[in-house]
C-alpha positions as CSV (number, residue, x, y, z in Angstrom):
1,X,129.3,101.2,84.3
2,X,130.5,101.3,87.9
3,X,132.1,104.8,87.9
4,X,128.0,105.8,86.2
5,X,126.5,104.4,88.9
6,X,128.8,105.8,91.8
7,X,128.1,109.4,89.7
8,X,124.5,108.7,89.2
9,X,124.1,108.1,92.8
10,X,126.2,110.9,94.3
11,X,124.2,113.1,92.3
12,X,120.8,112.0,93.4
13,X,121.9,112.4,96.9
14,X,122.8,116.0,96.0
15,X,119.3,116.6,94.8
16,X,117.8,115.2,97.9
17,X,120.4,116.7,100.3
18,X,119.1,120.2,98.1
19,X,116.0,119.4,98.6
20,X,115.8,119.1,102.5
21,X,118.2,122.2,102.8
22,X,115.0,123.7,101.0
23,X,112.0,122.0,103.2
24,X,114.1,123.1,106.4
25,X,113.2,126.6,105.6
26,X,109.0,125.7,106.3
27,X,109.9,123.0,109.4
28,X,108.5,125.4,111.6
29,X,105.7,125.8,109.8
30,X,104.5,122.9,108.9
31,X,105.0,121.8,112.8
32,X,102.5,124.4,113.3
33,X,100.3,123.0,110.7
34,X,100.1,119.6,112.1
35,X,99.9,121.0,116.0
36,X,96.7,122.8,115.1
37,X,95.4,119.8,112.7
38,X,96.3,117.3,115.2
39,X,95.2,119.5,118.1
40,X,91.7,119.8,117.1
41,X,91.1,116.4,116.0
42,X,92.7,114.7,119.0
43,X,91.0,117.2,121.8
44,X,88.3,116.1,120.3
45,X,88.7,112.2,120.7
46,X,89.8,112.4,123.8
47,X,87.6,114.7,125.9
48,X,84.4,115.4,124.2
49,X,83.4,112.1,122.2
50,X,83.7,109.6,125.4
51,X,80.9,111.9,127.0
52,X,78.8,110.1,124.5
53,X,79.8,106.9,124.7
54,X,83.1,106.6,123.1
55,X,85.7,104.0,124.7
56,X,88.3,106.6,126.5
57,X,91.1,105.1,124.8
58,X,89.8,106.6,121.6
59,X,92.1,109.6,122.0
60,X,95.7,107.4,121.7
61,X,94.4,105.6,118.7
62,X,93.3,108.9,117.0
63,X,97.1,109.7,118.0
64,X,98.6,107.0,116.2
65,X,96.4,107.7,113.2
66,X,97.2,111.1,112.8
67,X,101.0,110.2,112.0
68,X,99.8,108.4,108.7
69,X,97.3,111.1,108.3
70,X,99.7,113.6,108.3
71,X,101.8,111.9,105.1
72,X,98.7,111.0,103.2
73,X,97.2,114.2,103.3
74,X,99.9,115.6,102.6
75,X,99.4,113.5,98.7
76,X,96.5,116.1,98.1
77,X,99.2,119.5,98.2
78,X,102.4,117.6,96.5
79,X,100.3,116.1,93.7
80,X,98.9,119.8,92.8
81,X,102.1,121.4,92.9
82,X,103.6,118.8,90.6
83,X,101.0,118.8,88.3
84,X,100.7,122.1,88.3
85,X,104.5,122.4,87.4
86,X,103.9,120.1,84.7
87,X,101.1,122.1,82.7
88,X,103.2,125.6,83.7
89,X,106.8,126.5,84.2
90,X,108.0,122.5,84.3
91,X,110.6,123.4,86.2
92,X,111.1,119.6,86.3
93,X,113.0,120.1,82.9
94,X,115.8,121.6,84.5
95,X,116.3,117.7,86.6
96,X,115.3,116.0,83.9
97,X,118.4,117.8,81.4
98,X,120.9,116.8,84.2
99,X,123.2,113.6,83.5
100,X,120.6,111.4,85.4
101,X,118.9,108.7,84.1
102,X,114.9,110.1,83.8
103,X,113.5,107.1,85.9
104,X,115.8,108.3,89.2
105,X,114.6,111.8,88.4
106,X,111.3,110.9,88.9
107,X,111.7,108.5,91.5
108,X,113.7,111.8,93.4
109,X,110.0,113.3,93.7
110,X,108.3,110.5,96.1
111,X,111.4,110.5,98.4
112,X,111.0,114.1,97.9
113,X,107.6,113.4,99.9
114,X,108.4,111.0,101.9
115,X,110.7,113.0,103.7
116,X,109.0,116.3,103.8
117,X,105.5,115.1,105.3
118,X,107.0,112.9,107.3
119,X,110.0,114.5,109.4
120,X,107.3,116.7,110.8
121,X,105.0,114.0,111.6
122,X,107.4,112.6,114.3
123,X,106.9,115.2,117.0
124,X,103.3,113.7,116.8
125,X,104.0,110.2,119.0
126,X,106.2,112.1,122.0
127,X,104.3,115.2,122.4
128,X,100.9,113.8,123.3
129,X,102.2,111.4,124.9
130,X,103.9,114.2,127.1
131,X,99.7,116.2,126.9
132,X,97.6,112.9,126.9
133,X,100.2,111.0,130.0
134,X,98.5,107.7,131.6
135,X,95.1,108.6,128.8
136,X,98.3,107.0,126.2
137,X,99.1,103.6,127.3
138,X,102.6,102.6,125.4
139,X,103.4,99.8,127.6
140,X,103.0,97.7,124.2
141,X,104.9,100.5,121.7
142,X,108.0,98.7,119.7
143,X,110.6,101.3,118.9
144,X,112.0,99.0,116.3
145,X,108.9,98.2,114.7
146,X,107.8,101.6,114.8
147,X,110.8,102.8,112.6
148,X,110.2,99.9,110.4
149,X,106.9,100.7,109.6
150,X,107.4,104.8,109.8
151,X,109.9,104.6,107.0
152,X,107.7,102.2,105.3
153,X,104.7,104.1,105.2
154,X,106.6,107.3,104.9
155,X,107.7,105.7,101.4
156,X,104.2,104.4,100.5
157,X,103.0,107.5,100.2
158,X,105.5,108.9,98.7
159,X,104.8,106.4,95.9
160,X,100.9,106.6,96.3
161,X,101.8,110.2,95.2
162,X,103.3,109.5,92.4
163,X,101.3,107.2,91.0
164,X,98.0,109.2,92.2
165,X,99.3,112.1,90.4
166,X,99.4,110.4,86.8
167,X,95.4,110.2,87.1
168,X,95.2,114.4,87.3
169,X,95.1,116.3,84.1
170,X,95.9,119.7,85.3
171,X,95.2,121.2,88.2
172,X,91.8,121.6,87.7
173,X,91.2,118.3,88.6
174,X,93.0,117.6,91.8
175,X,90.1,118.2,93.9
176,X,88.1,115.7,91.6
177,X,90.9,113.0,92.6
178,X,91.1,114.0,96.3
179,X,87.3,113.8,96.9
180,X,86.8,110.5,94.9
181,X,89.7,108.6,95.5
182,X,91.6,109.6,98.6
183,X,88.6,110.9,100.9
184,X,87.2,107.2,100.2
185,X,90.6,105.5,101.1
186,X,91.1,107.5,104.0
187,X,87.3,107.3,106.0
188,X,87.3,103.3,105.4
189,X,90.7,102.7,105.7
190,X,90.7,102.1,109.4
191,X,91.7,105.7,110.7
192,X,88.6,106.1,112.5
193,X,88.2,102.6,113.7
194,X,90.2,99.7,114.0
195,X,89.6,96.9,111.1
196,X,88.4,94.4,113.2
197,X,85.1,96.6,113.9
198,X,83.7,96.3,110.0
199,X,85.0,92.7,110.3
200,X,82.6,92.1,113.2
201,X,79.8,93.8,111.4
202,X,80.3,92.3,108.2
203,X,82.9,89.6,107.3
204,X,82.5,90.2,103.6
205,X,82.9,94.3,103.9
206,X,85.6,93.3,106.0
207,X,87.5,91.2,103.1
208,X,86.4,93.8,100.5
209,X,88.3,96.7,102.5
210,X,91.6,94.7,103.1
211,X,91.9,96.1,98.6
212,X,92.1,99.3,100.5
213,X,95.7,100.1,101.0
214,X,95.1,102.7,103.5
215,X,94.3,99.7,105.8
216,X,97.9,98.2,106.2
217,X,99.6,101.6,106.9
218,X,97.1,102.0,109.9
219,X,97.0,98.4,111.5
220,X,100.5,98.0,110.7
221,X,101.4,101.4,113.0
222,X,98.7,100.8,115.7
223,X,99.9,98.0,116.2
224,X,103.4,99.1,116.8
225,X,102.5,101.5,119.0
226,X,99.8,100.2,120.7
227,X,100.5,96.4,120.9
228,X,99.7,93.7,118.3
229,X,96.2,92.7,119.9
230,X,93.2,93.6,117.7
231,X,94.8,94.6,114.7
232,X,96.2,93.1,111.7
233,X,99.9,91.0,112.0
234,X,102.5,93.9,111.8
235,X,104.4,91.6,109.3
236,X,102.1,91.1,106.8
237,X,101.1,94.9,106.9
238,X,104.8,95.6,106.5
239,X,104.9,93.5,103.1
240,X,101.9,94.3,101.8
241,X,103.1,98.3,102.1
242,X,106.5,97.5,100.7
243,X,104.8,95.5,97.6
244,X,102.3,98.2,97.0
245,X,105.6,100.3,96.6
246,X,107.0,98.3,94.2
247,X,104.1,98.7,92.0
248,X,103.0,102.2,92.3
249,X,106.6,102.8,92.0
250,X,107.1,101.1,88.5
251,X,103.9,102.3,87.8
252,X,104.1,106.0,88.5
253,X,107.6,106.3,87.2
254,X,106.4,104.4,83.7
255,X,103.2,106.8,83.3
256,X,104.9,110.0,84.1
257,X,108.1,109.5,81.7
258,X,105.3,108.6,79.1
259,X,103.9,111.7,80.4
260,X,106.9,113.8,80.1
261,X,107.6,112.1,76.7
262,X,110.6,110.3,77.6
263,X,109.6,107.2,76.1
């Protein structure tokens, strides 16, 4: 059982080092992707909306925001090119025939995410830091926390992925899913604002949003960056994230070998 497990996990390693052999190839591009993305969006925040009234330091928490953004959204592409696979070539037959056990196959395809949306995503933090300079206050930033809950999120989505893509029939249907569910999750999961502002204006909406799990990935990482003060506790962020990947690890993995009629 031992000398299966050391063979199993060598091998999975070997997918995933395959994998990011393959993803280095776009880097570049997808650097690109996220300069423009976050370019606009940030510009934006930080010189145009304070001329009407917007708090100036709206630009660095738009910052922050935009390296969960940049994973999340990233749940809207992967989920159509796996399902996509699935009703077409399933090239994901070729994985699943290799002396792995299915579950690990599948579970390959989250960390698959996780890494490809968000080695990219790091250049976010430094570099307007370096255009935004003393309009960024990180006097408060926590390397280790950040790292924490970077590879924390990173992994979230990977399994938010997962599990989303089990609700898409075909590919047909992905932008029924996107627009319904992860539009939703996104606008009132405290990107835009912090979560203490729909608190203030309603305690109840306030208690109703903390279901949204978008919420924990953006107060835990503001407040890592920006300093703990007016966001949710960075630990129970962290442990809510890492529970929510537990289940829509279990989850997604059960549905799509059911799926893939492994069971």
């Amino acid at each position: 059982m031992v000398k299966n497990f050391r063979s199993y996990i060598m091998l999975f390693f070997w997918i995933v080092r395959t994998d990011i052999t393959i993803l280095k190839q776009f880097i570049v591009g997808k650097i690109i992707n996220i300069l423009f993305w976050t370019g606009s969006i940030v510009t934006i925040s930080t010189f145009i909306l304070p001329k009407l009234g917007m708090t100036k330091s709206y630009g660095e928490f738009i910052v922050v925001s935009s390296i969960v953004s940049s994973s999340y959204w990233g749940i809207w592409d992967a989920s159509y090119k796996l399902v996509s696979d699935i009703c077409g070539n399933r090239t994901i037959s070729y994985r699943l025939a290799l002396p792995l056990p299915s579950w690990l196959v599948i579970f390959q395809y989250a960390v698959k995410h996780a890494i490809d949306r968000s080695i990219p995503a790091l250049i976010i933090l430094p570099l307007y830091k370096l255009i935004l300079w003393n309009r960024m206050d990180l006097s408060h930033f926590s390397l280790i926390k950040f790292i924490f809950i970077f590879t924390t999120i990173s992994l979230f989505t990977g399994f938010f992925f997962l599990f989303i893509s089990n609700f898409i029939n075909n590919e047909h249907t992905v932008d029924t899913v996107g627009i319904r569910v992860l539009f939703p999750l996104w606008f009132f999961g405290a990107s835009s604002y912090p979560w203490k502002i729909i608190y203030s204006m309603s305690p109840t909406l306030g208690y109703i949003s903390l279901l949204n799990p978008v919420v924990y990935a953006m107060e835990g990482i503001h407040s890592a960056v920006l300093g703990a003060n007016g966001y949710l506790p960075f630990w129970i962020c962290a442990i809510v994230l890492w529970c929510l990947i537990i289940i829509f690890g279990y989850v997604g993995i059960a549905r799509f070998k059911k799926r893939l009629d492994f069971v």
